[in-house]
C-alpha positions as CSV (number, residue, x, y, z in Angstrom):
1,X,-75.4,0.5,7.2
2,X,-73.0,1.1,10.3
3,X,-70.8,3.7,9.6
4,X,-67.1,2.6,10.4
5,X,-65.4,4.0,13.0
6,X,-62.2,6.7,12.0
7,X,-59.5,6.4,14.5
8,X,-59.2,10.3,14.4
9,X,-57.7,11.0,17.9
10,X,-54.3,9.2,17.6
11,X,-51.4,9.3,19.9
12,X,-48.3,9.8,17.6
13,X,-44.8,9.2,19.4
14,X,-41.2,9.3,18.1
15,X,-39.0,6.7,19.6
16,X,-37.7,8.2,22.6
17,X,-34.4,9.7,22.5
18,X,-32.7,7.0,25.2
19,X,-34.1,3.9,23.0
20,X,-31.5,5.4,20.8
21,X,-28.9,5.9,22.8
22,X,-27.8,1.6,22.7
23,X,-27.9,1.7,26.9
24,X,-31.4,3.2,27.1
25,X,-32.4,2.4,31.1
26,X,-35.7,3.4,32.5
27,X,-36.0,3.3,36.2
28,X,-37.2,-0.3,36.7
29,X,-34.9,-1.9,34.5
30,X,-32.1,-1.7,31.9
31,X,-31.5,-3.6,28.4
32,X,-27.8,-3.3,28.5
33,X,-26.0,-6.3,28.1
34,X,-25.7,-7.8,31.7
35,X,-24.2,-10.7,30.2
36,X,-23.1,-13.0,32.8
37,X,-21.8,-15.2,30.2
38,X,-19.4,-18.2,31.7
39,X,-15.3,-17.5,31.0
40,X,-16.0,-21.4,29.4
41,X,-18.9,-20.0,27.3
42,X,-16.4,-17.1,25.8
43,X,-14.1,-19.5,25.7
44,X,-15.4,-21.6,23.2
45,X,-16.9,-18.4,20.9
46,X,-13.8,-17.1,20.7
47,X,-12.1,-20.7,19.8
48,X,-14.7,-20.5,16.8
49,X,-13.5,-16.9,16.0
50,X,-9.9,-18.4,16.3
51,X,-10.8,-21.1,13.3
52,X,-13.0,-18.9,11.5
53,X,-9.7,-16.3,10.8
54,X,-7.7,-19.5,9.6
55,X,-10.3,-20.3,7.9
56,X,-9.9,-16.8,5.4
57,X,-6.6,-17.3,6.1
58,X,-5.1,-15.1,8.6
59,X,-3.0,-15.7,11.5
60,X,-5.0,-15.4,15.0
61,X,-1.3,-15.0,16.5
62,X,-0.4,-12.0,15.0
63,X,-0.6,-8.5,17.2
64,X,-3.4,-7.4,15.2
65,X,-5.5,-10.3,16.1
66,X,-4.5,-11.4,19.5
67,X,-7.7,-10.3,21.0
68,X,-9.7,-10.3,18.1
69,X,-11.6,-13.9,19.2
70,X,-12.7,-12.7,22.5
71,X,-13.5,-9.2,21.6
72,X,-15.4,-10.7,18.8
73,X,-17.3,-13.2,21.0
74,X,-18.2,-10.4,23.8
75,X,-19.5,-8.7,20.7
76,X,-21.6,-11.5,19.6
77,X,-23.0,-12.1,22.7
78,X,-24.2,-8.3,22.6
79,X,-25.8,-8.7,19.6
80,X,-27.9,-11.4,20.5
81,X,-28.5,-10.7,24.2
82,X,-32.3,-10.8,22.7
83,X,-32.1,-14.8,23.2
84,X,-31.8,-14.3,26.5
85,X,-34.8,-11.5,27.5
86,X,-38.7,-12.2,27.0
87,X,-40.1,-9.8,25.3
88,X,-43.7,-11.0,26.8
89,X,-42.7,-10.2,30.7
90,X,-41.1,-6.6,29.7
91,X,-44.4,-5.6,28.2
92,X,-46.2,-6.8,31.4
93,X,-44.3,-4.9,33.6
94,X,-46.2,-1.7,32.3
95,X,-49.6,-2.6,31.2
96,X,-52.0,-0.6,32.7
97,X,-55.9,-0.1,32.9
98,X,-57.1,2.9,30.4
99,X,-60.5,3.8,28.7
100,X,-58.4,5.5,25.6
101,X,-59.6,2.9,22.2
102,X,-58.0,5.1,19.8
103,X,-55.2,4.4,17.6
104,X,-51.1,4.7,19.5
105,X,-48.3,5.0,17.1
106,X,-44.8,4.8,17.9
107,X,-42.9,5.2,14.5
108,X,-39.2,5.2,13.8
109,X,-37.9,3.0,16.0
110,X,-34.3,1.9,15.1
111,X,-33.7,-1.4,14.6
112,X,-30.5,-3.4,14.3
113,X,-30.3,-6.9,13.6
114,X,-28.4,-9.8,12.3
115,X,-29.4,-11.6,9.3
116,X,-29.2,-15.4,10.1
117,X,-28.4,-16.6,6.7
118,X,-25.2,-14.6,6.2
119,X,-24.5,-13.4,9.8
120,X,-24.7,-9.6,8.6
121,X,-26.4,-6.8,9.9
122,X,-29.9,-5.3,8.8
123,X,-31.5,-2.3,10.3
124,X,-33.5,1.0,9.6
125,X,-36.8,2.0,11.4
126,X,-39.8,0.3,12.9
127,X,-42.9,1.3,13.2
128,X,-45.4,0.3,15.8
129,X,-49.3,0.6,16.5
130,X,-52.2,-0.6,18.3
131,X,-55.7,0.1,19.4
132,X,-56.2,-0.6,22.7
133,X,-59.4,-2.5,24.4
134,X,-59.0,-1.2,28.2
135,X,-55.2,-1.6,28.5
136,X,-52.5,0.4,27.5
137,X,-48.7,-0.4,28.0
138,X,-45.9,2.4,28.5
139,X,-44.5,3.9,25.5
140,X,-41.0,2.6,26.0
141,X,-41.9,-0.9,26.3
142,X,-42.6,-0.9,22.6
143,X,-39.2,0.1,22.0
144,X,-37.7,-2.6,24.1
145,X,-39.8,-5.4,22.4
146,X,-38.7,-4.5,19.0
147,X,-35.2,-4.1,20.4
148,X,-35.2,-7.6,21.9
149,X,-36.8,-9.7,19.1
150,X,-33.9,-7.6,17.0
151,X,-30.9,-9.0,19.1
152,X,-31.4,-12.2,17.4
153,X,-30.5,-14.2,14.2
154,X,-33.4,-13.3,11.8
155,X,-34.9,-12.6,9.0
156,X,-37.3,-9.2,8.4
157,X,-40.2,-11.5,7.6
158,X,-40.2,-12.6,11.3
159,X,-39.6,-9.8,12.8
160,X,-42.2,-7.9,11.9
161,X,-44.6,-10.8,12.7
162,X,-42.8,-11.7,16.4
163,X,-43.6,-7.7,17.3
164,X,-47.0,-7.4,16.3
165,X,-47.8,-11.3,17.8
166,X,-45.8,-10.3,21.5
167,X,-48.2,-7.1,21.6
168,X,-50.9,-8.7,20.2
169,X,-50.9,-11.9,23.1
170,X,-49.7,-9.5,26.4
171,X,-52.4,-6.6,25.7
172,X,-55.4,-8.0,23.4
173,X,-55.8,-4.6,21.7
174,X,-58.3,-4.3,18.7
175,X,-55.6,-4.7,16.3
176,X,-51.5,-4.0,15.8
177,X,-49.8,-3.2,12.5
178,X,-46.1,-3.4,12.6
179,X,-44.3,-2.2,9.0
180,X,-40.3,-2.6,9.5
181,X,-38.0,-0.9,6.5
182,X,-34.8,-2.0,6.6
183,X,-31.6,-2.2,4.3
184,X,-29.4,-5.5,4.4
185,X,-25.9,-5.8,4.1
186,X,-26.0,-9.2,2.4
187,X,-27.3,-7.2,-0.5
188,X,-25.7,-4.2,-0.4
189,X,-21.7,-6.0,0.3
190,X,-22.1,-9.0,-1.4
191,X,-24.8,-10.8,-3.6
192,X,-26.5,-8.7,-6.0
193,X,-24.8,-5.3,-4.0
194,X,-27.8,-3.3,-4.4
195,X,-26.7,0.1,-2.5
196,X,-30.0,1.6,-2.3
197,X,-32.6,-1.2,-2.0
198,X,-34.7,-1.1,1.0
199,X,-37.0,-4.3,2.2
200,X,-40.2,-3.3,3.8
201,X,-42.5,-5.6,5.1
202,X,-45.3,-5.4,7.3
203,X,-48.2,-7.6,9.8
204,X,-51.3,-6.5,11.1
205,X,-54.2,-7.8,13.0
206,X,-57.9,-7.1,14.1
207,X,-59.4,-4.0,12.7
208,X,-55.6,-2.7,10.6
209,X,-56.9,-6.2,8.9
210,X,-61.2,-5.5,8.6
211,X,-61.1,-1.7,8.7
212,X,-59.4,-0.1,5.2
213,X,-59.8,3.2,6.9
214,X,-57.8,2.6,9.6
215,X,-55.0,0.9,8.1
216,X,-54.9,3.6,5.5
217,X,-54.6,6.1,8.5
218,X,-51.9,4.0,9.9
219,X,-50.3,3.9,6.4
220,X,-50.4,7.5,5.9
221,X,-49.1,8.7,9.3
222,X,-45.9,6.8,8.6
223,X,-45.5,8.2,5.3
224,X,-46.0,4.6,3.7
């Protein structure tokens, strides 16, 4: 019987510190915001934001609120500036040609996101690995996938499988896993209110999926 292959030699990486920083820039390109949004776009977000406070009842005229709508549709924009980035052409910009087949991990990756079903946020930590088949792809470009599928309405679910699918399709590695914990505020402020629940979910391909060995590697180096 073969004997089945331990990924023993595996590159563990924290995310680095300027993915957490909300402007992190590498050299070649930034992820901040750049929006180059239309005065008639925030015009008719902010319109919204106008009829959503009379919805609840408040008075968009009041100090308070006088620049409430745009500041709230600038905002908006920010938070789903992932609409508007492919994830696909940021992890090609630093793919490159490498004999190393053993296991990369990039674990604790914040994550903020929007849950599309109540428009509230989600976040906690992502964690990220593949093994690669003759290509690698810089560290930070792992980062700045999971940032961009995050700066868009969704649910966990997806998430997880829109990371490990984008690696999966730009580097053909052997396999990705992808496990996401997060906490949602549409459970936590409203709903059930369930302070200390946490939602993890997870997707995996190639050998996380044939090899037990390796995915329990994988699960025990992020603590799962």
């Amino acid at each position: 019987m073969k004997q089945e292959k331990m990924p023993s030699d595996i590159s563990v990486s924290k995310t680095p510190s300027s993915l957490n920083s909300g402007g992190f820039c590498e050299d070649d390109e930034c992820l901040m915001d750049g929006d180059t949004a239309s005065p008639e776009e925030i015009s008719n977000l902010s319109g919204a934001v106008s009829m959503l406070l009379q919805g609840i009842g408040e008075n968009p005229d009041r100090e308070g609120l006088l620049k409430t709508p745009e500041r709230v549709a600038r905002s908006m924009r920010f938070l789903t500036r992932g609409y508007r980035q492919n994830p696909e052409e940021l992890l090609k910009k630093a793919v490159f040609t490498e004999s190393y087949d053993e296991m990369v991990l990039v674990r604790d990756i914040d994550i903020f996101s929007m849950c599309e079903h109540h428009l509230l946020p989600f976040f906690g930590k992502a964690h990220v690995a593949y093994i690669p088949d003759g290509k690698i792809v810089g560290l930070s470009k792992i980062g700045r996938v999971v940032e961009v599928f995050a700066r868009r309405l969704q649910v966990q679910e997806r998430l997880t499988q829109q990371i490990r699918d984008a690696i999966q399709d730009v580097l053909n590695p052997k396999g990705v896993a992808v496990v996401i914990e997060a906490k949602h505020l549409c459970m936590v402020m409203r709903g059930v209110e369930k302070l200390n629940s946490v939602t993890t979910t997870s997707a995996m391909s190639g050998e996380f999926i044939s090899s037990p060995s390796t995915r329990s590697e994988f699960l025990r180096l992020i603590g799962a």
